[in-house]
BANULO-735834 format. One line per 2 residues: for each residue x, y, z of C-alpha. Coordinates in Angstrom, 3 decimals, always signed. Each point is the difference from the previous one (the first is absolute). Example, Ala and Ser with C-alpha at 12.3 -4.5 7.8 and 13.67 -1.06 7.14 Angstrom:
// residues 2
+12.300/-4.500/+7.800  +1.370/+3.440/-0.660 .
END
This chain:
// residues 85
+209.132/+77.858/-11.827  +2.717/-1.714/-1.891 .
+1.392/-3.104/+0.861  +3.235/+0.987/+2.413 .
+2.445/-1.493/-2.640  -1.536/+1.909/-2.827 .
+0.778/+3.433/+1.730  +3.116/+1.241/-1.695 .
-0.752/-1.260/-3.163  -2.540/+2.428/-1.087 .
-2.534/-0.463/-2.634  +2.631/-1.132/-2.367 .
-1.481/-3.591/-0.095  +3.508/-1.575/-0.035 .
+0.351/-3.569/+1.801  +1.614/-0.751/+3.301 .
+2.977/-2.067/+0.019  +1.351/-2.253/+3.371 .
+3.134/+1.889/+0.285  +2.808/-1.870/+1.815 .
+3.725/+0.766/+1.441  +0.335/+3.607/+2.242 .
-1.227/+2.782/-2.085  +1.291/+2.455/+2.148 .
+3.468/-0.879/-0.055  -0.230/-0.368/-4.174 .
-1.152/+3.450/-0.019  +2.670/+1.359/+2.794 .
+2.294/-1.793/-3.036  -1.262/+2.002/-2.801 .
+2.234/+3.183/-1.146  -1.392/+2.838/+1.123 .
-0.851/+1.658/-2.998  -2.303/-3.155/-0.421 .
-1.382/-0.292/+3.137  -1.151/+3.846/-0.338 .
-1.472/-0.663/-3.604  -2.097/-2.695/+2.032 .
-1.372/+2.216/+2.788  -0.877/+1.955/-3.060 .
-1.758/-2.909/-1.833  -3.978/+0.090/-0.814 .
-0.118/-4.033/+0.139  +0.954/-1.725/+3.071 .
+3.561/-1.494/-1.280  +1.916/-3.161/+1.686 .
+3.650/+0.662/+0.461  +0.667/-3.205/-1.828 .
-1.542/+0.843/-3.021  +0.970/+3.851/+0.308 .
+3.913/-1.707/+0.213  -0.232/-1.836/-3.267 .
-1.217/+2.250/-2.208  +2.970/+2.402/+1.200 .
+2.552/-2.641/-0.014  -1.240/-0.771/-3.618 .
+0.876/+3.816/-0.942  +3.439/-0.453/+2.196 .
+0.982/-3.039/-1.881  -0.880/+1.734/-3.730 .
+2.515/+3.410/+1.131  -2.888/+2.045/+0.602 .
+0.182/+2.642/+2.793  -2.136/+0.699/+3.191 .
-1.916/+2.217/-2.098  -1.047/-2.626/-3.125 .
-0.745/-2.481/+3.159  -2.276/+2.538/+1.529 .
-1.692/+0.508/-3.463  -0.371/-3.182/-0.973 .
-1.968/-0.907/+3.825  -2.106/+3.204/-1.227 .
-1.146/-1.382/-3.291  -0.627/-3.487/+1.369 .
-2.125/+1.785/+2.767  -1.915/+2.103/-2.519 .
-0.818/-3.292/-2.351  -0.905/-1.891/+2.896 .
-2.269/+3.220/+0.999  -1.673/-0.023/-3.438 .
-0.651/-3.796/-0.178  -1.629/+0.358/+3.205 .
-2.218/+3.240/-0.908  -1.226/-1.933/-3.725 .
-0.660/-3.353/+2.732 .
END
């Protein structure tokens, strides 16, 4: 049996991180069309880092749409660095 932390992570392979502050109430911040990409997500995403990728696309014009593309493609590269790992 996995170790209890290692659960939700999957066979991905991908480090644990000491998360700190309320992750709940980060996420309850998120726009909804974010929040749902998330639920949606194959890797197990913090808010935090969810939030600045998105606010990066914000701040360069882009729309909710190029936000929730760009998340997608840094998903799928951090999906194929894990699979060649």
């Amino acid at each position: 049996m996995p170790h209890p932390r290692r659960r939700n992570l999957g066979a991905t392979g991908l480090p644990i991180r000491k998360r700190t502050g309320n992750a709940m109430t980060e996420y309850d911040r998120l726009p909804p069309s974010l929040r749902a990409w998330m639920q949606e997500a194959a890797l197990p995403w913090s808010p935090r880092s969810c939030r600045s990728i998105w606010m990066k696309v914000k701040q360069d014009g882009g729309t909710d749409r190029q936000a929730i593309a760009r998340l997608a493609a840094v998903e799928a590269a951090m999906l194929k660095r894990a699979a060649e790992a």
